[in-house]
C-alpha positions, 0 to 999 in steps of 0.5 A: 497798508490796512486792507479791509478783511470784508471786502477781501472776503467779498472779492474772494466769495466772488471769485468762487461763484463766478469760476468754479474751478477756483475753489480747486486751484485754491482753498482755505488750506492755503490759510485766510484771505490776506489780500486781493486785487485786480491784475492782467497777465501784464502786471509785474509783480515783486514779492517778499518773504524773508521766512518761511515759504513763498508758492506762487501760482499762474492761473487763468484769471485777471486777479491776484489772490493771496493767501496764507499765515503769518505771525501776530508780529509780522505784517502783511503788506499790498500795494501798486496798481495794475501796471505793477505790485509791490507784497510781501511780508514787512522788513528787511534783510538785516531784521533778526530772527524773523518770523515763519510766513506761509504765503500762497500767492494766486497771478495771472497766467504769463504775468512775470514775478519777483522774489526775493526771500532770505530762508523761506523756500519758493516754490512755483507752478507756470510762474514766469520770472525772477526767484532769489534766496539767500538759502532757500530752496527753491522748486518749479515746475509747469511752463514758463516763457522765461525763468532766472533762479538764484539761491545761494546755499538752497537746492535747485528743482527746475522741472519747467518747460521754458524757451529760456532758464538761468539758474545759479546755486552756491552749495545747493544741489542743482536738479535741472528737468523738464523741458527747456530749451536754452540753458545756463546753469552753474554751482560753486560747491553743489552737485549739478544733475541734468536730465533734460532732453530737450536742450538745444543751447546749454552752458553748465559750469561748476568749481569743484561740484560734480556735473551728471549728465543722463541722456542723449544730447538733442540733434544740433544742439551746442553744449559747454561743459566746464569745471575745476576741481569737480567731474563732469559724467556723461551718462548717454544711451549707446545710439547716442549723436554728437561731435565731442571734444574732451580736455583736462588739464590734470584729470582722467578722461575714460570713454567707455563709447569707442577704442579712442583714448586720450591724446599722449601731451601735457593736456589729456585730450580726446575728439570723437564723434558718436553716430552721425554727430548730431551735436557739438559737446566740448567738455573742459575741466582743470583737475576734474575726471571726464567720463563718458559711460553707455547706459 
């Protein structure tokens, strides 16, 4: 698709002198003006990038403004209407060797994404909706109504404040903070690290990476904790509350909170309950270690 460059430095210009605080959200840094259009916080967007890095982000104007450098050989793409828009960099997942594309990519605040990319890295700030990678990393942060993040082999920084957040990661180390509400987080290989206050509802799930909690489990919130091979370590302050349930069909289960230790059976088992039981914990492994430690 041809987009006049005239009228996207009109646009632009014109974004500047009517909101000011433009100019800080976004600046020649990000790189020349490659598309821009009018959009609502209504408008879905998909986005494509195969190289390089993607940053998307939600500010407080009915427009989408997109920035960035791309390669002589590779070109830019921008189409749809205010219902939806299609951008990105033109290809396919089979195209050999492609080139680095640094994109910044301005949207209306609570309008939903879609990215996919191979190697490029995304990163998003108070961006709603869909990030995938082959082996991209990816980082959010800001608020979010709702986030779903995938990278097969690329870590995962997830510093969002969103009611609800699924996330999934291969080998990539997977950094959960922030302040979410509902989570669903698993690896296969990577090392998971929660630190995240505020869960109400969490699932985290591994085969044989290792799974660190640090924290204190919220007040009536149902946590499952599940893995094979891999341990899962909760860290807690002393006054921690919850209800705990511990089973491990191989691995060790060391609780460094009480005098309770696991069951004498087949399956090393253990319940207890911390303060007044504010939470319901049920942690399950195969091989795995289970460790409860104070900090």
């Amino acid at each position: 698709m041809h987009i006049d460059s005239s009228c996207l430095k009109t646009f632009a210009l014109a974004l500047v002198c009517v909101f000011p605080g433009a100019v800080r959200a976004q600046s020649d840094a990000d790189g020349p003006v490659l598309g821009a259009k009018h959009a609502t916080s209504r408008t879905a967007f998909k986005m494509y990038n195969p190289a390089g890095r993607v940053r998307v982000v939600a500010w407080d104007r009915d427009s989408l403004l997109v920035r960035g450098r791309i390669p002589k050989d590779e070109q830019f793409f921008l189409g749809g209407g205010s219902q939806g828009m299609k951008l990105g960099i033109e290809g396919s997942w089979s195209t050999p060797n492609p080139g680095r594309s640094d994109l910044s990519i301005y949207v209306p605040r609570g309008s939903k994404v879609s990215i996919k990319t191979v190697s490029a890295d995304i990163e998003g700030h108070d961006a709603s909706g869909w990030f995938y990678s082959v082996s991209g990393a990816i980082r959010l942060t800001g608020a979010a109504t709702s986030v779903e993040v995938e990278s097969m082999n690329g870590n995962l920084d997830l510093d969002v404040a969103t009611p609800w957040m699924r996330a999934r990661t291969g080998d990539g180390h997977l950094l959960l903070r922030g302040t979410p509400q509902d989570v669903d987080a698993a690896t296969i290989a990577g090392t998971m690290d929660i630190a995240a206050p505020t869960v109400l509802r969490g699932q985290f799930s591994s085969v044989s990476g290792d799974i660190h909690y640090v924290g204190s489990p919220a007040p009536g919130g149902i946590f499952e904790f599940s893995n094979h091979s891999g341990s899962v370590d909760m860290l807690m302050p002393r006054d921690a509350s919850g209800a705990f349930s511990l089973s491990s069909i191989v691995g060790q289960i060391e609780n460094g909170f009480s005098n309770v230790r696991p069951a004498a059976s087949t399956t090393h088992s253990m319940r207890l309950t911390l303060g007044r039981g504010g939470a319901n914990v049920t942690v399950r492994t195969f091989k795995g270690q289970i460790r409860l430690r104070p900090n």
